[in-house]
mmCIF file of the N, C-alpha and C atoms, coordinates in Angstrom:
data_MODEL
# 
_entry.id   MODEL 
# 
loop_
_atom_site.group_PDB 
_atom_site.id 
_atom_site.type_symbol 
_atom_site.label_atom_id 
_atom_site.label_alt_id 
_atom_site.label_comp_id 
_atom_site.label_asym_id 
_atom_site.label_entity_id 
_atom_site.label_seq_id 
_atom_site.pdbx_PDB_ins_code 
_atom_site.Cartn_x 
_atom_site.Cartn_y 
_atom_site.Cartn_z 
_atom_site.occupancy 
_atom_site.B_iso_or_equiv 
_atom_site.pdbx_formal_charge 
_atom_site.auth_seq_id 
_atom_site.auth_comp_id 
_atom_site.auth_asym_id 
_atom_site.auth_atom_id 
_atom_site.pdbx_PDB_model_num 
ATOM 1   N N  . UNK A 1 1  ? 187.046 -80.982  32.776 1.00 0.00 ? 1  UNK A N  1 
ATOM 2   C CA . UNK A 1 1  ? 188.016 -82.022  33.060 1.00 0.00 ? 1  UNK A CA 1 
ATOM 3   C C  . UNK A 1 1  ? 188.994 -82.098  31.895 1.00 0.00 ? 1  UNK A C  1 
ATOM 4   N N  . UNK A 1 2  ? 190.590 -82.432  32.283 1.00 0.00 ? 2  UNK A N  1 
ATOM 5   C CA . UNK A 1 2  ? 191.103 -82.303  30.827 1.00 0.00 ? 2  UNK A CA 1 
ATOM 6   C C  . UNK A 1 2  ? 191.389 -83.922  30.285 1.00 0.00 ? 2  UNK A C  1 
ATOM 7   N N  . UNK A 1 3  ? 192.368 -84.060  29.325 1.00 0.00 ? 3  UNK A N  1 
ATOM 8   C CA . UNK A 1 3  ? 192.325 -85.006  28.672 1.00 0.00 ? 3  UNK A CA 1 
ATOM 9   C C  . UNK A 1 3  ? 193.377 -86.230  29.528 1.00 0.00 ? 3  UNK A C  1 
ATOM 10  N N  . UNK A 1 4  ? 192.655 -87.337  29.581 1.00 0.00 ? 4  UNK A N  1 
ATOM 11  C CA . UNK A 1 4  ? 193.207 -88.442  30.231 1.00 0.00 ? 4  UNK A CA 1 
ATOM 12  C C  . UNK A 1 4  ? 194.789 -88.057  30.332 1.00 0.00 ? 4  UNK A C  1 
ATOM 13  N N  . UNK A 1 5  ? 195.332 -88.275  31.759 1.00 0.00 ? 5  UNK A N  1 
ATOM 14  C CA . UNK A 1 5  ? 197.311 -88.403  31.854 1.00 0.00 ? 5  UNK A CA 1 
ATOM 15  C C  . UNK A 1 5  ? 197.772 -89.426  30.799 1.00 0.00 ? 5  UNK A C  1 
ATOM 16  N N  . UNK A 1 6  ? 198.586 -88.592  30.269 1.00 0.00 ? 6  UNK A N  1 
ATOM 17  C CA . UNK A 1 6  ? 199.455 -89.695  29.252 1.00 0.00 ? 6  UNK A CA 1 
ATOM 18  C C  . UNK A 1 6  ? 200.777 -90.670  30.285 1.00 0.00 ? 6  UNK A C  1 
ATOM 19  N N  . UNK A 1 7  ? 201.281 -91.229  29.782 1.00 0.00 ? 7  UNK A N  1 
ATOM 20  C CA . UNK A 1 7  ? 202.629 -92.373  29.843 1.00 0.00 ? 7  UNK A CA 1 
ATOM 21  C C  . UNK A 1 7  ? 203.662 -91.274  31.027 1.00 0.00 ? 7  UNK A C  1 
ATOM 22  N N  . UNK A 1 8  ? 203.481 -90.173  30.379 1.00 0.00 ? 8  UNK A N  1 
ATOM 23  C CA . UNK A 1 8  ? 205.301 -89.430  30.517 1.00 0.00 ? 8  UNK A CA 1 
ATOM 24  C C  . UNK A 1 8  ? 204.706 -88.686  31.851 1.00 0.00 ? 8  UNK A C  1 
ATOM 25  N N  . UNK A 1 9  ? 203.378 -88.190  32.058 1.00 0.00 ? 9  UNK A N  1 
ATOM 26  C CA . UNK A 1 9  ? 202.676 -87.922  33.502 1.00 0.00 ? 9  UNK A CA 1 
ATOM 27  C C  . UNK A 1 9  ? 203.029 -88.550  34.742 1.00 0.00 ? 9  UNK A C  1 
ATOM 28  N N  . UNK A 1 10 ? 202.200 -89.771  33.962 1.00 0.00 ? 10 UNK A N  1 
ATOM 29  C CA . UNK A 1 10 ? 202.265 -91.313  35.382 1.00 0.00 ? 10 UNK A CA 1 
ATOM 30  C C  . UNK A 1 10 ? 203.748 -90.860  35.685 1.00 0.00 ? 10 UNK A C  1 
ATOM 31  N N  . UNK A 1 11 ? 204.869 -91.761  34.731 1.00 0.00 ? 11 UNK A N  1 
ATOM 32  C CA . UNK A 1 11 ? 205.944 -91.725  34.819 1.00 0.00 ? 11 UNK A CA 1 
ATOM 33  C C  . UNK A 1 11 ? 206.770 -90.794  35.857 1.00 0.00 ? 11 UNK A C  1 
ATOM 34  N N  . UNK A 1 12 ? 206.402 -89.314  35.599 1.00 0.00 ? 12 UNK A N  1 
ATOM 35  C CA . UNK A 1 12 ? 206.787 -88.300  36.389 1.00 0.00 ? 12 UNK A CA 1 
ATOM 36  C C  . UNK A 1 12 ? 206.445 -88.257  37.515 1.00 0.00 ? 12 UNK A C  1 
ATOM 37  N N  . UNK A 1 13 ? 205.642 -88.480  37.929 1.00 0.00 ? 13 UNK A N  1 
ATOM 38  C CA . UNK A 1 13 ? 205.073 -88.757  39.478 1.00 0.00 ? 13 UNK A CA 1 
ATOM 39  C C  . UNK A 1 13 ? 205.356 -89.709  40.306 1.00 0.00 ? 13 UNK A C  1 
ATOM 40  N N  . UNK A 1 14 ? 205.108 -90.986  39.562 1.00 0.00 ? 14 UNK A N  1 
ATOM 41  C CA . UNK A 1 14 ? 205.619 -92.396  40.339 1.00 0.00 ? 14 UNK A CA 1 
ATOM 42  C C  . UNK A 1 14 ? 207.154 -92.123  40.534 1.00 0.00 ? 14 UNK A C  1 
ATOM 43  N N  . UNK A 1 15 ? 207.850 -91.104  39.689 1.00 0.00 ? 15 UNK A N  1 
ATOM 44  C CA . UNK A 1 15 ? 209.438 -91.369  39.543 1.00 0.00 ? 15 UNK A CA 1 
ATOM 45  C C  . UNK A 1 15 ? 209.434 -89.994  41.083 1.00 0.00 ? 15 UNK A C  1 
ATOM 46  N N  . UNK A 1 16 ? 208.694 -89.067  40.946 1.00 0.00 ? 16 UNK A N  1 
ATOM 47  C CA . UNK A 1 16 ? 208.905 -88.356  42.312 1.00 0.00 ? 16 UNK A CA 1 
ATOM 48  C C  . UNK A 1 16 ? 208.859 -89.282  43.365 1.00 0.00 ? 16 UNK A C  1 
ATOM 49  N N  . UNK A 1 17 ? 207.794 -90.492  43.388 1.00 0.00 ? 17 UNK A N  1 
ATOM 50  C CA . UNK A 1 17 ? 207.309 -91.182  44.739 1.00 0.00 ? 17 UNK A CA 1 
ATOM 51  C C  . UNK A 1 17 ? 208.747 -92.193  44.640 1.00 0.00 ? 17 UNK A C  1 
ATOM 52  N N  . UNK A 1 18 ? 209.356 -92.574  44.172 1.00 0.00 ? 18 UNK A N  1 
ATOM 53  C CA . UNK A 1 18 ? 210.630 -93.417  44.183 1.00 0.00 ? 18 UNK A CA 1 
ATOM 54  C C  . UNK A 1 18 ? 211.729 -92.510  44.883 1.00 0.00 ? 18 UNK A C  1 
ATOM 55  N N  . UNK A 1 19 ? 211.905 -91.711  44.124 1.00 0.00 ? 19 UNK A N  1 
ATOM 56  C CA . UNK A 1 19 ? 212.860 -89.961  45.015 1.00 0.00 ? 19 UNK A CA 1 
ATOM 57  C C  . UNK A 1 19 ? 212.474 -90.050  46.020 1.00 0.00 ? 19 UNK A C  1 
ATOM 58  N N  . UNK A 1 20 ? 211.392 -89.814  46.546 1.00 0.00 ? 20 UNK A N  1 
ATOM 59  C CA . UNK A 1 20 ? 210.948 -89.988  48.027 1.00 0.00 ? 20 UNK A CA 1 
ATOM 60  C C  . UNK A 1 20 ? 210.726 -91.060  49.117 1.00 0.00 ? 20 UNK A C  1 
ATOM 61  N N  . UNK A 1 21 ? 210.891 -92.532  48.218 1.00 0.00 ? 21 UNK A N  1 
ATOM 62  C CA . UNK A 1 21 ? 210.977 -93.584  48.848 1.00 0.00 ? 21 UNK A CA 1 
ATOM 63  C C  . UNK A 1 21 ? 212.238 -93.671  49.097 1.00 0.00 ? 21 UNK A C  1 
ATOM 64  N N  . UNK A 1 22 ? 213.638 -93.631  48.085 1.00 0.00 ? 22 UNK A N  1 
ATOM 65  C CA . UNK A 1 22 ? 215.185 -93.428  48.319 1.00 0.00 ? 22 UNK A CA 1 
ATOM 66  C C  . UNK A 1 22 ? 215.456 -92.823  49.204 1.00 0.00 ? 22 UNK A C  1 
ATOM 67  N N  . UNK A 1 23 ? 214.751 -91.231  49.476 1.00 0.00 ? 23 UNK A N  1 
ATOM 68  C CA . UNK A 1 23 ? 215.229 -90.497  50.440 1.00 0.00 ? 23 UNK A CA 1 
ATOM 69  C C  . UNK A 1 23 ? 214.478 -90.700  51.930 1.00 0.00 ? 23 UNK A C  1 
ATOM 70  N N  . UNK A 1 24 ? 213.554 -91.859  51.746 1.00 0.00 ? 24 UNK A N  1 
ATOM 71  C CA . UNK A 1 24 ? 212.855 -92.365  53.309 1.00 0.00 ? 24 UNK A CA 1 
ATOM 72  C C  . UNK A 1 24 ? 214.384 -93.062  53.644 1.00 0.00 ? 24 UNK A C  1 
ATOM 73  N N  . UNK A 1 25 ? 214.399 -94.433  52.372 1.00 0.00 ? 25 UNK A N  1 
ATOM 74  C CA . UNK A 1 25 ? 215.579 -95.576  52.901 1.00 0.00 ? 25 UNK A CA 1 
ATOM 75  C C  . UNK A 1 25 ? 216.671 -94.980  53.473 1.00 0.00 ? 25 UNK A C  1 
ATOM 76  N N  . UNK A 1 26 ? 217.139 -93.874  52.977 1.00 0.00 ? 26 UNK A N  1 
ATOM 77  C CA . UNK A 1 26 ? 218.352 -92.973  53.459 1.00 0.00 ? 26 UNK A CA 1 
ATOM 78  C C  . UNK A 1 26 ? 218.536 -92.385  54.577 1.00 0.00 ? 26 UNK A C  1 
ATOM 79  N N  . UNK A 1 27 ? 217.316 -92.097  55.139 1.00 0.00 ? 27 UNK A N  1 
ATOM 80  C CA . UNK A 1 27 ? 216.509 -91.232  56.182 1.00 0.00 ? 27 UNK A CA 1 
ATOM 81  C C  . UNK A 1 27 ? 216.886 -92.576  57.399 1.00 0.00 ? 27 UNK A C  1 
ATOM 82  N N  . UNK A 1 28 ? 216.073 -94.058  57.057 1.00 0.00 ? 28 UNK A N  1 
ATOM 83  C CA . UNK A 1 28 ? 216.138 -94.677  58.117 1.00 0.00 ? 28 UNK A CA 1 
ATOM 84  C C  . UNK A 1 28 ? 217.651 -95.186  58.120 1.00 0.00 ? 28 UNK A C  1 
ATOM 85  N N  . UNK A 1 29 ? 218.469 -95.059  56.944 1.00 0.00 ? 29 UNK A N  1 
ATOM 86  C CA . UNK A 1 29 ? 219.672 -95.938  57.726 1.00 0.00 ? 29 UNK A CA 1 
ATOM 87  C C  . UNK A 1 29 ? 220.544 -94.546  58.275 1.00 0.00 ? 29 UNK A C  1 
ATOM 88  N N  . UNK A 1 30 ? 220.368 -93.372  58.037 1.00 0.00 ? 30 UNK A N  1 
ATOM 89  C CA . UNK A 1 30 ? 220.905 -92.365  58.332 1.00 0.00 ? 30 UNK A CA 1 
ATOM 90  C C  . UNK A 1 30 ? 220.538 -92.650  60.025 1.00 0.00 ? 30 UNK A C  1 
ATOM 91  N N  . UNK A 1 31 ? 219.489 -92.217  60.662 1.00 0.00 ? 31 UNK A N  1 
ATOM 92  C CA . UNK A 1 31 ? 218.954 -92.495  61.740 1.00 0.00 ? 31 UNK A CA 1 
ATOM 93  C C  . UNK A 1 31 ? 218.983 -93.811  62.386 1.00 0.00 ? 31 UNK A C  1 
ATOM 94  N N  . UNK A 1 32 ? 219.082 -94.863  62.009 1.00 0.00 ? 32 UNK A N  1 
ATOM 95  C CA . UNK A 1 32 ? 219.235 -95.637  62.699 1.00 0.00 ? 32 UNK A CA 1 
ATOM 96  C C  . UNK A 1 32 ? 218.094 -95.810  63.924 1.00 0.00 ? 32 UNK A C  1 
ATOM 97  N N  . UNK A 1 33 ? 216.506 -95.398  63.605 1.00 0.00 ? 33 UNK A N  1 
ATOM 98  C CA . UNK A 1 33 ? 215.809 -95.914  64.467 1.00 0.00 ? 33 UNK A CA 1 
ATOM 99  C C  . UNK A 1 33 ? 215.516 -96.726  64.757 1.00 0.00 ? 33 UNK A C  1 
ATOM 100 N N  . UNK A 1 34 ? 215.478 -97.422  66.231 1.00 0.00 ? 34 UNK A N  1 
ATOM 101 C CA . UNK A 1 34 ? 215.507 -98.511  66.806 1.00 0.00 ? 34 UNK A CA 1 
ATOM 102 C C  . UNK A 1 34 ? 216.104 -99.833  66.577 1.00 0.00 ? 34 UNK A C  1 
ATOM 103 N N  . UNK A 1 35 ? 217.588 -99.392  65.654 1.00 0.00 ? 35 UNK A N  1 
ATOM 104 C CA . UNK A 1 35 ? 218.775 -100.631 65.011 1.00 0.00 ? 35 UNK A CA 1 
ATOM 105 C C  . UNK A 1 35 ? 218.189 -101.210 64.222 1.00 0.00 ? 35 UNK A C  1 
ATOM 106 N N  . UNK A 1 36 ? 217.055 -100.441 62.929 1.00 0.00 ? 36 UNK A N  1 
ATOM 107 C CA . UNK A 1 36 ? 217.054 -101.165 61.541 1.00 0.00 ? 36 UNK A CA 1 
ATOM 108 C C  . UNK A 1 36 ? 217.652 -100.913 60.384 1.00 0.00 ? 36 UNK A C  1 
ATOM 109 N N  . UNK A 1 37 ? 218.233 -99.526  60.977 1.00 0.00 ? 37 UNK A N  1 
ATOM 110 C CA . UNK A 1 37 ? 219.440 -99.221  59.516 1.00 0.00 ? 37 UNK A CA 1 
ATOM 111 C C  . UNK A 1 37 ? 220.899 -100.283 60.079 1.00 0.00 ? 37 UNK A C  1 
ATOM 112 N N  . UNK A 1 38 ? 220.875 -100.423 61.238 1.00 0.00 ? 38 UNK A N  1 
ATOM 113 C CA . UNK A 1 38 ? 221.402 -101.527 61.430 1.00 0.00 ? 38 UNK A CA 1 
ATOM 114 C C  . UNK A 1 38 ? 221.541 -102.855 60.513 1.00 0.00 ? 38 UNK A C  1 
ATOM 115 N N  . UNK A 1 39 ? 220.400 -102.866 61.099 1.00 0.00 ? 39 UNK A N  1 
ATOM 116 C CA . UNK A 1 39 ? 220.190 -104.591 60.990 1.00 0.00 ? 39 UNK A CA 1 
ATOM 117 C C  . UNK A 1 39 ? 219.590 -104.980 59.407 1.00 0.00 ? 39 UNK A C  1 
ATOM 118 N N  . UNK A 1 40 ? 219.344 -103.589 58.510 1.00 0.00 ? 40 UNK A N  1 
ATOM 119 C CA . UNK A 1 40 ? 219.395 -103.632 56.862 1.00 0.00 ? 40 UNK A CA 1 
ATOM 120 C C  . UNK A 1 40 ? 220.998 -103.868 56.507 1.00 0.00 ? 40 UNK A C  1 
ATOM 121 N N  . UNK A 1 41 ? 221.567 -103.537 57.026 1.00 0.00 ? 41 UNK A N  1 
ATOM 122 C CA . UNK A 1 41 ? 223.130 -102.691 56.394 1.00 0.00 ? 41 UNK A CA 1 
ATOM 123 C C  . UNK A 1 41 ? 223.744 -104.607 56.976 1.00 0.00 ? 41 UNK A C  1 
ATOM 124 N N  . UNK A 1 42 ? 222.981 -105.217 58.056 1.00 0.00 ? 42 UNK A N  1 
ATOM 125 C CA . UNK A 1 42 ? 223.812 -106.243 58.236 1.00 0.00 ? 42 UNK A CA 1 
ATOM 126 C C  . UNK A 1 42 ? 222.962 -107.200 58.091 1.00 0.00 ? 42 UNK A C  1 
ATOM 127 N N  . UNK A 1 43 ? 222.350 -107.543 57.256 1.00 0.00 ? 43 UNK A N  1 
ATOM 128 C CA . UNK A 1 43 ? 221.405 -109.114 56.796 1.00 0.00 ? 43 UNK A CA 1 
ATOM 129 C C  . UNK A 1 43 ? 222.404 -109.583 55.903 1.00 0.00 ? 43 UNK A C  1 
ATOM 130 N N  . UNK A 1 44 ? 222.033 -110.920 56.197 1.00 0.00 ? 44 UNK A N  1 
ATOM 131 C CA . UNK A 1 44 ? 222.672 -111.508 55.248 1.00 0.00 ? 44 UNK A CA 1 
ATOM 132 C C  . UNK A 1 44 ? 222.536 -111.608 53.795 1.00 0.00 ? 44 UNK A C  1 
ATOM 133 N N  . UNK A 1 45 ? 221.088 -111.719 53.314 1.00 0.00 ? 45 UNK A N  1 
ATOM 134 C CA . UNK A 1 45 ? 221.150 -111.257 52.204 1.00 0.00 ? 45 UNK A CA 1 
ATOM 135 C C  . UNK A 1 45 ? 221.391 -109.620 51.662 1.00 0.00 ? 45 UNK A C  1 
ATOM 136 N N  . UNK A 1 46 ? 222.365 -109.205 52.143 1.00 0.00 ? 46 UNK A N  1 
ATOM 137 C CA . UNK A 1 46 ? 222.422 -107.840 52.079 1.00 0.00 ? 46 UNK A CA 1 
ATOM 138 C C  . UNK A 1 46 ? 221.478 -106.834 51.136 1.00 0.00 ? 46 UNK A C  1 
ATOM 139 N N  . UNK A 1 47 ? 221.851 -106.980 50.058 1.00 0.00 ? 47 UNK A N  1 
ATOM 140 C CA . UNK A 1 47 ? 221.250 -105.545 49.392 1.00 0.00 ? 47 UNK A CA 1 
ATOM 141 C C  . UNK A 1 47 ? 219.656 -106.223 49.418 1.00 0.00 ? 47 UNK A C  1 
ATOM 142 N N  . UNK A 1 48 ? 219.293 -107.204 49.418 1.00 0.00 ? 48 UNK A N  1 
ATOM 143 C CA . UNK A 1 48 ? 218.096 -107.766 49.345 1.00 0.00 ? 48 UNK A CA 1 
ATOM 144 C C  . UNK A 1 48 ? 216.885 -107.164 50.179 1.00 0.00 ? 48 UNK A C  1 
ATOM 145 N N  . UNK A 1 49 ? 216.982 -106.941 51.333 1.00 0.00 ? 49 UNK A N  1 
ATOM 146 C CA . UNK A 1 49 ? 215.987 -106.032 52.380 1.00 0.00 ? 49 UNK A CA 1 
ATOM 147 C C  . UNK A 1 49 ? 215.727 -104.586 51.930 1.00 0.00 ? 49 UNK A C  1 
ATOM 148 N N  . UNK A 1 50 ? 216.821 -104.378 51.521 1.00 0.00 ? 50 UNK A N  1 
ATOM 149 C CA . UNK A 1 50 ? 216.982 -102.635 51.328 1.00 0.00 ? 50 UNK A CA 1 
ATOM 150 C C  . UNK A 1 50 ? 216.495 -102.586 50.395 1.00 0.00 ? 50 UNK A C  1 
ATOM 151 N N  . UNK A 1 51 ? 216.368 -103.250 49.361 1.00 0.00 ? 51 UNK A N  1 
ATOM 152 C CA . UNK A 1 51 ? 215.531 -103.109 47.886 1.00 0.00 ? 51 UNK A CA 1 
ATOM 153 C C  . UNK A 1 51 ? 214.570 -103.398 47.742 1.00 0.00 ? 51 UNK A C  1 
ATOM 154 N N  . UNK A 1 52 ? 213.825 -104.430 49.089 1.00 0.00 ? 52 UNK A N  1 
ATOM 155 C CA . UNK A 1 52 ? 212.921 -104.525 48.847 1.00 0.00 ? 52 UNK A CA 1 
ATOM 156 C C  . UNK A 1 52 ? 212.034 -103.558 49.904 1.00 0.00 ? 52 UNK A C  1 
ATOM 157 N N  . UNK A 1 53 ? 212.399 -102.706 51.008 1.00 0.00 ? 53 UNK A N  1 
ATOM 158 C CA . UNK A 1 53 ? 212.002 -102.094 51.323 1.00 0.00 ? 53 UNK A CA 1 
ATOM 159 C C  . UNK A 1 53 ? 211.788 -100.815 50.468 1.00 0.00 ? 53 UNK A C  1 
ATOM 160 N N  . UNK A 1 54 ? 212.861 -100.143 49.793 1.00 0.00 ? 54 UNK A N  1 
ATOM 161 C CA . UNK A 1 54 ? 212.995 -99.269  48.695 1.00 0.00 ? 54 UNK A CA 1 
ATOM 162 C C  . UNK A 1 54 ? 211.415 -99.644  47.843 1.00 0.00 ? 54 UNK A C  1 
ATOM 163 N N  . UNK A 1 55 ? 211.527 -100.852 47.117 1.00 0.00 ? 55 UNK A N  1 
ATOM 164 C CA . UNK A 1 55 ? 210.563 -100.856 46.082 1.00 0.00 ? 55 UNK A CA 1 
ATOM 165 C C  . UNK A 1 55 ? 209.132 -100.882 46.974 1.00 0.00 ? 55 UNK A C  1 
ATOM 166 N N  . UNK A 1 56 ? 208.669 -101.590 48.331 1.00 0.00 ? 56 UNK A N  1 
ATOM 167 C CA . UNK A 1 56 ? 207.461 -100.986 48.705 1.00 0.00 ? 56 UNK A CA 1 
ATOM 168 C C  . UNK A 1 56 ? 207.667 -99.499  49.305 1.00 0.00 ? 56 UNK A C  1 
ATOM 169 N N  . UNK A 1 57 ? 208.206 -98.994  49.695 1.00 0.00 ? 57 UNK A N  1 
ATOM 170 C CA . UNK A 1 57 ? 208.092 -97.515  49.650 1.00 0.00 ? 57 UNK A CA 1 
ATOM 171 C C  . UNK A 1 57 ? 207.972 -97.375  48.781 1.00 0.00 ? 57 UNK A C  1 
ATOM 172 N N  . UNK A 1 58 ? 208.503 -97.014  47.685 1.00 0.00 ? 58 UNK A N  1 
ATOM 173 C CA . UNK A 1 58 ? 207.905 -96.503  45.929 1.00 0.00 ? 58 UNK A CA 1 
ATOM 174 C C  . UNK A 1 58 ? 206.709 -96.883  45.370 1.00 0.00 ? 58 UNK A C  1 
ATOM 175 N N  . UNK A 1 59 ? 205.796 -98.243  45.869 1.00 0.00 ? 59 UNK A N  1 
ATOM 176 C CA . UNK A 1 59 ? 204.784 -98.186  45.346 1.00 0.00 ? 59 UNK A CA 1 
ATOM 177 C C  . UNK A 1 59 ? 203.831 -97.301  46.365 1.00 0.00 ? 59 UNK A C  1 
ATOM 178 N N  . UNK A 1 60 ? 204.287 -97.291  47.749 1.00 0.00 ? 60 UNK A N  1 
ATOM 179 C CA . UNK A 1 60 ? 203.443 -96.544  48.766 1.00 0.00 ? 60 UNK A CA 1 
ATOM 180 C C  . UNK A 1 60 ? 203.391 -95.261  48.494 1.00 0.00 ? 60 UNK A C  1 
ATOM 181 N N  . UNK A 1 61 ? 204.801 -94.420  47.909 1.00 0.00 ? 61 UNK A N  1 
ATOM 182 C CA . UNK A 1 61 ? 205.127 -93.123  47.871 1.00 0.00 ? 61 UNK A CA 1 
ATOM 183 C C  . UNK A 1 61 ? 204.784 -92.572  46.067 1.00 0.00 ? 61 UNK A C  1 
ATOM 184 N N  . UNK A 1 62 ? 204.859 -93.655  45.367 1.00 0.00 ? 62 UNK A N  1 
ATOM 185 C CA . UNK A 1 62 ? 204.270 -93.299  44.314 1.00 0.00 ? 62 UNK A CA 1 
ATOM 186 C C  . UNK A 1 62 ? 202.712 -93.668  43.892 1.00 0.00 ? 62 UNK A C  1 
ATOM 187 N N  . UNK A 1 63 ? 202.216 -94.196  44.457 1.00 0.00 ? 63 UNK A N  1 
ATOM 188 C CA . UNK A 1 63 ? 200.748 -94.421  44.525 1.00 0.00 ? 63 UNK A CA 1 
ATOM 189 C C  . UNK A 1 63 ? 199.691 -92.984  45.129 1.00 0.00 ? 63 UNK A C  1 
ATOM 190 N N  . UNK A 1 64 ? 201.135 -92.679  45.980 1.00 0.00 ? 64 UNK A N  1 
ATOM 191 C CA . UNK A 1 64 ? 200.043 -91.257  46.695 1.00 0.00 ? 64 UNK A CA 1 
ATOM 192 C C  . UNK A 1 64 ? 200.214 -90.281  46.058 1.00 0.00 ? 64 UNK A C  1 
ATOM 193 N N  . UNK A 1 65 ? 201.437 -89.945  45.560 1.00 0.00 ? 65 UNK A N  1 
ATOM 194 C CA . UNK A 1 65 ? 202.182 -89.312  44.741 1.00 0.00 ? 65 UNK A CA 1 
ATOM 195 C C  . UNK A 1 65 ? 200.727 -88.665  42.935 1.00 0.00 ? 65 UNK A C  1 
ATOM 196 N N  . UNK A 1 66 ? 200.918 -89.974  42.441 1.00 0.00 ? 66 UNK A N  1 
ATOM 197 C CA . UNK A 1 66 ? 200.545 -90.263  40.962 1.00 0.00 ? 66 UNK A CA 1 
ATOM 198 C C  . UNK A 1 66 ? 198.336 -89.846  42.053 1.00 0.00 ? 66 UNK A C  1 
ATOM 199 N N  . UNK A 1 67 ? 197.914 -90.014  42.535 1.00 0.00 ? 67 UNK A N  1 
ATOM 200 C CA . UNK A 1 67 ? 196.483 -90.067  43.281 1.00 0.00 ? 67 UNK A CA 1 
ATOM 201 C C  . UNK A 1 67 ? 196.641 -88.652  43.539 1.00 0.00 ? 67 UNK A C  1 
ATOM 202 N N  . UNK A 1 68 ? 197.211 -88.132  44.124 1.00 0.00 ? 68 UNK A N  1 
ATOM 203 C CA . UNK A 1 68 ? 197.172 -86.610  44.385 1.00 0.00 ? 68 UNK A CA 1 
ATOM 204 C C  . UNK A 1 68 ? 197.581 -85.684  43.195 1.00 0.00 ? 68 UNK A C  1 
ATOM 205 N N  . UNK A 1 69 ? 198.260 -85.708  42.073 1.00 0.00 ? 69 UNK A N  1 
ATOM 206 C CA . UNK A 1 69 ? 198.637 -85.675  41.212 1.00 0.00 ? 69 UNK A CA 1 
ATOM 207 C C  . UNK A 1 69 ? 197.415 -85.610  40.226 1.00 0.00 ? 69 UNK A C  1 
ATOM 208 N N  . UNK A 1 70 ? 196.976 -86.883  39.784 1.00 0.00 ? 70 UNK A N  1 
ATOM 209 C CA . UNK A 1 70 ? 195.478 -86.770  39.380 1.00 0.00 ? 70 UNK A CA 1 
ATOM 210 C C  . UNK A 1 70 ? 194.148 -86.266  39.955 1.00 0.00 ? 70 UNK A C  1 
ATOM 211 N N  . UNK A 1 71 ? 194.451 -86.361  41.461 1.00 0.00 ? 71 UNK A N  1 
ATOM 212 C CA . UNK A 1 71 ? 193.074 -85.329  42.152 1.00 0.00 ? 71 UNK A CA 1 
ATOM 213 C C  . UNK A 1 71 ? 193.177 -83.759  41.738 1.00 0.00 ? 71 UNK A C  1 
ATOM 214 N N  . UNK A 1 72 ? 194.538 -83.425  41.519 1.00 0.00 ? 72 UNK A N  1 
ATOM 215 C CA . UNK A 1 72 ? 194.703 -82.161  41.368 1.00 0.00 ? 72 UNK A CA 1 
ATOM 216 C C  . UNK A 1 72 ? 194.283 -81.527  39.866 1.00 0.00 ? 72 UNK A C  1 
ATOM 217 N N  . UNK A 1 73 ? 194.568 -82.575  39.168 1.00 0.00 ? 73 UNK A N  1 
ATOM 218 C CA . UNK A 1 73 ? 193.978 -82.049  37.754 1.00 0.00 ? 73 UNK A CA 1 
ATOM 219 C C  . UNK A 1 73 ? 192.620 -81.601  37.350 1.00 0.00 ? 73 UNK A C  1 
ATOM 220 N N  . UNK A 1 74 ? 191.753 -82.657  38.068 1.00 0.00 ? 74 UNK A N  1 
ATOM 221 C CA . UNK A 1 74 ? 190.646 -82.381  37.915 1.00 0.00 ? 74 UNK A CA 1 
ATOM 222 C C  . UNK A 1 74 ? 189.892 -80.880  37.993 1.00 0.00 ? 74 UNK A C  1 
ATOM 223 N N  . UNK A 1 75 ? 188.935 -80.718  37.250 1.00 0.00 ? 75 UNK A N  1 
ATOM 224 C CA . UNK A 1 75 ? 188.524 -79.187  37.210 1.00 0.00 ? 75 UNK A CA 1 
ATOM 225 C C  . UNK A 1 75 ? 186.824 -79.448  37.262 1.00 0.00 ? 75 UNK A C  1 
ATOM 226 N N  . UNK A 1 76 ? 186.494 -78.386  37.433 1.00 0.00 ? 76 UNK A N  1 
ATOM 227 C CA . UNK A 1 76 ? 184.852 -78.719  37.614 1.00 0.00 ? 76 UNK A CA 1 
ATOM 228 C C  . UNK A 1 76 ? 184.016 -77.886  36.200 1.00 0.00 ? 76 UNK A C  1 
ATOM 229 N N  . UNK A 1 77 ? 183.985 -78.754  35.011 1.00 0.00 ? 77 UNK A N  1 
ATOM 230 C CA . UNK A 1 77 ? 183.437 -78.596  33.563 1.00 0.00 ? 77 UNK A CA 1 
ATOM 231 C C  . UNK A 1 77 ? 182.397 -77.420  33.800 1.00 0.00 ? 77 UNK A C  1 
ATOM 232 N N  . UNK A 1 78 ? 181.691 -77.495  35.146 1.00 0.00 ? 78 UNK A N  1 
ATOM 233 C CA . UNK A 1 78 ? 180.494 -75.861  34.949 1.00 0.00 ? 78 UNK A CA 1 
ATOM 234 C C  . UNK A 1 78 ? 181.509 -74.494  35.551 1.00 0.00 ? 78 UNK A C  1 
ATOM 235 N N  . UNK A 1 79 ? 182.467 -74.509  36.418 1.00 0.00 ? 79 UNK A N  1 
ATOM 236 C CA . UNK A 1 79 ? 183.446 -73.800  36.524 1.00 0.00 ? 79 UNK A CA 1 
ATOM 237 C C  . UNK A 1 79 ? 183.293 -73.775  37.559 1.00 0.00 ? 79 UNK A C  1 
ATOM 238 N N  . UNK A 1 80 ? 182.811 -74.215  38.286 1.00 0.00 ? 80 UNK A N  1 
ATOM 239 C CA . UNK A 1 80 ? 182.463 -73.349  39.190 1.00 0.00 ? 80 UNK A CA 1 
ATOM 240 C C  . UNK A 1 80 ? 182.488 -74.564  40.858 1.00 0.00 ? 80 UNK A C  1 
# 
């Protein structure tokens, strides 16, 4: 097994799962499935929905992200 992920690891991963949460939000107002890139683009609190949809995608997309990331490191100490 190697040595615990440092700061700049996490960082790198959670920051992929944010890239990939941006490019979901983009995805749904691009598409427009079933009039919620709509109806984001026209709330009244405008940027407010979209950011907060943005930031739970990023913890969804960086949670799996940073978990798969660390499953992958792992090694098996007898080698085998």
């Amino acid at each position: 097994m190697r040595d615990q992920p440092g700061v700049g690891f996490v960082l790198q991963h959670v920051g992929v799962g944010a890239a990939l949460a941006a490019g979901f939000c983009a995805l749904i107002l691009w598409q427009d499935p079933m009039g919620l890139g709509s109806l984001l683009l026209r709330a009244e609190g405008h940027p407010l929905p979209l950011l907060l949809l943005w930031f739970f995608c990023t913890l969804t997309f960086g949670s799996v992200q940073l978990g798969t990331a660390i499953m992958l490191r792992w090694r098996d100490p007898d080698g085998g």
